[in-house]
C-alpha positions as CSV (number, residue, x, y, z in Angstrom):
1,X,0.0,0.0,0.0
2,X,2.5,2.6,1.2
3,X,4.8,1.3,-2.6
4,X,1.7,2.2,-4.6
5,X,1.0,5.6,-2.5
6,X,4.3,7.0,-3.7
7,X,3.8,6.0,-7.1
8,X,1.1,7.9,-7.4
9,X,2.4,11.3,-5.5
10,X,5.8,11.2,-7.9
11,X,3.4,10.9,-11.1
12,X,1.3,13.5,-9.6
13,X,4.3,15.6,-9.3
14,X,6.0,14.7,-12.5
15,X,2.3,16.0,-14.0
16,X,2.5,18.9,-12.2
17,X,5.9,19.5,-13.9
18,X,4.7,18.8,-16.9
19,X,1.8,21.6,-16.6
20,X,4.0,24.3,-15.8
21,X,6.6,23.6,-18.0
22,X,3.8,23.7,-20.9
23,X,2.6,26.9,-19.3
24,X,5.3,28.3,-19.3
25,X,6.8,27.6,-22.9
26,X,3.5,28.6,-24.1
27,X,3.6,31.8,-22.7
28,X,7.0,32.6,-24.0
29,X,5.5,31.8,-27.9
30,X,2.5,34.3,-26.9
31,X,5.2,36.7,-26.2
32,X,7.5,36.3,-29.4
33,X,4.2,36.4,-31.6
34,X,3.6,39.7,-29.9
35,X,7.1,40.8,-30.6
36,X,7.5,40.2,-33.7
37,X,3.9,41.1,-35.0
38,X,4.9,44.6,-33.3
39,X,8.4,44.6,-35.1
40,X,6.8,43.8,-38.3
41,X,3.8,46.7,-38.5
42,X,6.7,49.3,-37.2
43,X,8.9,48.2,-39.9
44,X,5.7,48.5,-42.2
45,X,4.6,51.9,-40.9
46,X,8.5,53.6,-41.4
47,X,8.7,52.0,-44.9
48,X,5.1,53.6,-45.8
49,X,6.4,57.3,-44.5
50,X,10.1,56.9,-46.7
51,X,8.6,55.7,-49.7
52,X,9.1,58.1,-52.7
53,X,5.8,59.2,-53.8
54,X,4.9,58.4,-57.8
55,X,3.1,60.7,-60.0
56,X,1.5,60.7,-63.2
57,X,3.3,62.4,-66.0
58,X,2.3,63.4,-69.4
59,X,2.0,60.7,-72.0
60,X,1.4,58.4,-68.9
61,X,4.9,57.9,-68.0
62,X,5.5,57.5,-64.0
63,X,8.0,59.7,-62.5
64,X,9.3,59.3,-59.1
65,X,9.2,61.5,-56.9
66,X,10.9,61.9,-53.2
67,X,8.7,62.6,-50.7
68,X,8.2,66.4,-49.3
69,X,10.0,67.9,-52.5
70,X,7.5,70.5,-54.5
71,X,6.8,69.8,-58.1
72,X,7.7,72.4,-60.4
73,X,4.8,72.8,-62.7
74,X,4.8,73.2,-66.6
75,X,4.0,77.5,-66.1
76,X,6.8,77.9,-63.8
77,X,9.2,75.5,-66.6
78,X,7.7,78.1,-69.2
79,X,8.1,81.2,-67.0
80,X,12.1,80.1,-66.6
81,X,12.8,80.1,-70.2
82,X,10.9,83.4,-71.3
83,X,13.3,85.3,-68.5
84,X,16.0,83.3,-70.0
85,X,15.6,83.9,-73.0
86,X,15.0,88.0,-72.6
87,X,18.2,87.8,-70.7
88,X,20.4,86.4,-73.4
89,X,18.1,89.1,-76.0
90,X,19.2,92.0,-73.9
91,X,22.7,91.0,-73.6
92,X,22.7,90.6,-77.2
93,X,20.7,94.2,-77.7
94,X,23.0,95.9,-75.2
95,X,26.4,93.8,-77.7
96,X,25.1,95.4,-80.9
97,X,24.6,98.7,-79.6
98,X,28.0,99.0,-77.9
99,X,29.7,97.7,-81.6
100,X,27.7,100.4,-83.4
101,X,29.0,102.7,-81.0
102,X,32.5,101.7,-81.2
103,X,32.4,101.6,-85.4
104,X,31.1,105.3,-84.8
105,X,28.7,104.8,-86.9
106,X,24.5,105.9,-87.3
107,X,22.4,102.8,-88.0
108,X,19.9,104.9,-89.3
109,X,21.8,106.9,-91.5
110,X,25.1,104.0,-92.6
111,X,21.5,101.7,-93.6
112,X,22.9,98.1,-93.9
113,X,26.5,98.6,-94.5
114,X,28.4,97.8,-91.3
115,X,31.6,100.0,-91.3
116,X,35.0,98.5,-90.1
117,X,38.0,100.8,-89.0
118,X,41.0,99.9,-90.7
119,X,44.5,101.6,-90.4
120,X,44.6,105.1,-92.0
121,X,46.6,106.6,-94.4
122,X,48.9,108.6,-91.9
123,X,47.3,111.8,-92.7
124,X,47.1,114.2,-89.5
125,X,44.1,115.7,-89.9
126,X,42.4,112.4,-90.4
127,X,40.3,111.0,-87.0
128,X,39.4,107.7,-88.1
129,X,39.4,105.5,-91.7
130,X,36.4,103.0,-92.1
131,X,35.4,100.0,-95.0
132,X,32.6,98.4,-95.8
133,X,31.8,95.1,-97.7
134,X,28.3,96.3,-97.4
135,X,29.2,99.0,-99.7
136,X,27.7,98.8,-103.4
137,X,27.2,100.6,-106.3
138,X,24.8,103.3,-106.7
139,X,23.5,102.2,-110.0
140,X,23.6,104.3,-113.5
141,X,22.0,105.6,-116.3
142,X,24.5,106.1,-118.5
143,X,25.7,103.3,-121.1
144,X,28.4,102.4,-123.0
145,X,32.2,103.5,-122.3
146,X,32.4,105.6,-119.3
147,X,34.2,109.2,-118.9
148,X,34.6,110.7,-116.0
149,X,32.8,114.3,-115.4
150,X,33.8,116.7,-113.1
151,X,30.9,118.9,-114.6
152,X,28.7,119.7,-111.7
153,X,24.9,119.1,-112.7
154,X,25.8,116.4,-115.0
155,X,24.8,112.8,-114.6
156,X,28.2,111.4,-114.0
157,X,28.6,114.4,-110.8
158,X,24.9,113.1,-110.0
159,X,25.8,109.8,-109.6
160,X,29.3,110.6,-108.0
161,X,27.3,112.4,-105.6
162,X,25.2,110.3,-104.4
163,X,27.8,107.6,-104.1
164,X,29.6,110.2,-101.7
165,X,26.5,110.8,-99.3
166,X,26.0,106.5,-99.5
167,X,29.4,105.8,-97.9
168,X,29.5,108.5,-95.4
169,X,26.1,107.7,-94.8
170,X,24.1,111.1,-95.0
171,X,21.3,112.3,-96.3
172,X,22.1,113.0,-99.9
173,X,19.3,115.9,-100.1
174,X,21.0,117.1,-96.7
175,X,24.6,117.3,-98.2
176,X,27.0,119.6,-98.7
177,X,29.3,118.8,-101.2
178,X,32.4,120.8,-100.4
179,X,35.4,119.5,-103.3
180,X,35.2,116.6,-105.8
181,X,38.5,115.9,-107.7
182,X,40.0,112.7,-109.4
183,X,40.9,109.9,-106.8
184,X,44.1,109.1,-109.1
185,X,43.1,107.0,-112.2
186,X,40.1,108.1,-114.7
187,X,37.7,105.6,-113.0
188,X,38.4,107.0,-109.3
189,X,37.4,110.0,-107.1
190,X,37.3,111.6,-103.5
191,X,34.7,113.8,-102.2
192,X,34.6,115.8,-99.0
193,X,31.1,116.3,-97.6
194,X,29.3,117.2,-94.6
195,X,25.6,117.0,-93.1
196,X,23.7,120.4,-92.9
197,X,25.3,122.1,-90.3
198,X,27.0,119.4,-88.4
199,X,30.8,120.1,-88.5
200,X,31.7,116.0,-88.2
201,X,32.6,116.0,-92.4
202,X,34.0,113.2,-94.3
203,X,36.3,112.4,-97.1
204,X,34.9,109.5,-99.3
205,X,36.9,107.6,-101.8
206,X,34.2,105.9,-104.7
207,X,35.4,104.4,-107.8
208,X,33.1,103.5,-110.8
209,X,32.2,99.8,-111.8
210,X,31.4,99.0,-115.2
211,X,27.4,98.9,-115.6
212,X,26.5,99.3,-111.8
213,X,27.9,103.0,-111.6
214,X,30.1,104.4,-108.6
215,X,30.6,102.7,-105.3
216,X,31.9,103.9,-102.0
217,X,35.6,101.9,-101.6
218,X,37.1,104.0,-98.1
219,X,35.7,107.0,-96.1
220,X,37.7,109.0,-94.1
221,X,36.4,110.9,-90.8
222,X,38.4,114.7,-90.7
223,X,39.2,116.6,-87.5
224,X,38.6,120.0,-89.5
225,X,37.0,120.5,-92.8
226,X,40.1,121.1,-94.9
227,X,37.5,122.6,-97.9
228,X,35.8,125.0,-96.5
């Protein structure tokens, strides 16, 4: 009896064991589920926040996009290039104007031709010597083989005339025509004019091409009207 008494108390105990120990490693899986359910939808939640954002472009291409950076719309993209553009159109403005200015030159009175200063001929009272290849001829109505006239009124002094005011860029109607000789040879000659009353006067060397008339070849800007 007393054999079969303890038997029974150690299983008792050994199934007491048994409880507790199941308790107990049950408990710890309840824990780490917990755990790791928590690590998981924290993990979740920060990758949700840093995710770069996507946006519909045009033509249904997907750009990416960081998150908390402002998109820069097609008006503003616009905008930027018309201020860009009237930047670089004023510089350019601002380049042409300070080149007229150093040619000394009147862009409403030289017309197209743009003058180019060249080295002069050494003459003293001479200020500055320009060229043009935008120089041509004034055209002609005469025909056949040319002679020169020194006549004034005729249409050879006409045309030499209005060659004279073409390359130093004056109103012909507003000229004074102060001496016209030959430039040299029987084809060539120089004229010294002036503008109304401005005093700036010029000396213009033309020379006559063969059914076109006389063109403008080299004016020279004077200090002092030598002809008056």
């Amino acid at each position: 009896m007393g054999s079969r008494f303890n038997q029974r108390d150690q299983k008792r105990k050994v199934n007491k064991i048994y409880n507790i120990a199941i308790t107990i490693v049950s408990i710890l899986i309840v824990i780490v589920a917990v755990t790791i359910f928590l690590s998981d939808d924290g993990t979740e939640s920060k990758k949700a926040t840093t995710e770069p954002k996507q946006i519909s472009g045009k033509q249904g291409k997907v750009v990416d996009k960081p998150a908390g950076k402002k998109e820069e719309t097609d008006s503003e993209k616009e905008e930027a290039e018309e201020d860009s553009k009237a930047t670089e159109d004023g510089k350019a403005t601002e380049e042409d104007t300070e080149e007229k200015s150093e040619d000394g030159t009147d862009p409403e009175k030289a017309g197209d031709a743009k003058l180019v200063e060249v080295e002069g001929s050494g003459d003293g009272n001479v200020a500055a010597t320009y060229t043009s290849e935008g120089w041509k001829p004034v055209g002609t109505k005469q025909s056949g083989e040319h002679t020169t006239s020194f006549q004034k009124g005729s249409v050879d002094w006409n045309e030499m005339s209005k060659a004279i005011a073409s390359g130093a860029g004056i109103d012909e109607g507003n000229m004074k025509l102060w001496w016209l000789q030959n430039g040299g040879s029987p084809n060539t000659a120089i004229g010294t004019a002036s503008e109304g009353t401005s005093p700036k006067t010029f000396r213009v060397y033309i020379e006559w091409v063969d059914g076109s008339g006389w063109k403008p070849v080299k004016v020279e800007e004077l200090k002092t009207n030598d002809k008056r």
